[in-house]
C-alpha angles and dihedrals in degrees: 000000000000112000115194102175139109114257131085092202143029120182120198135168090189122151100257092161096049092044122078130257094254087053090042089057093039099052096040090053089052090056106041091048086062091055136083130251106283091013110141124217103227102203122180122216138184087217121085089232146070102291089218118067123246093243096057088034085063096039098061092036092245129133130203118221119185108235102168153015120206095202090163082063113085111246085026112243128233110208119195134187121221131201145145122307114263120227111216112226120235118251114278089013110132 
């Protein structure tokens, strides 16, 4: 998904997993459109798994990595970063 905005960064502790997938998607592609080229979405999350579900996630090219737990936070809190997806280059490619 090409981004061509201004910010680095965008935090949310929105719902994903209670909003539809439409509002998902819509949501996700606002953001995105207001970050830079390589920016991340951190979203935390009460559920021990990505908050936006595979299917949208491949649809719009991105990938969720987990970069945290606040166990000290009750319930604790997952936060993710999502990004866009990286290509791996093919051997030898420059």
């Amino acid at each position: 998904m090409p981004s061509a905005g201004y910010y680095s960064v965008a935090i949310s502790g929105l719902p994903f997993v209670s909003f539809e997938a439409k509002k998902r998607r819509d949501i996700l592609c606002a953001i995105f459109s207001g970050l830079a080229q390589g920016g991340a979405l951190f979203q935390f999350t009460y559920l021990p798994k990505p908050p936006v579900d595979r299917k949208t996630m491949d649809s719009l090219g991105l990938d969720a990595e987990l970069v945290g737990v606040v166990w000290n936070n009750v319930p604790p809190a997952w936060v993710y970063r999502i990004g866009a997806r990286r290509t791996a280059q093919a051997p030898g490619a420059s």
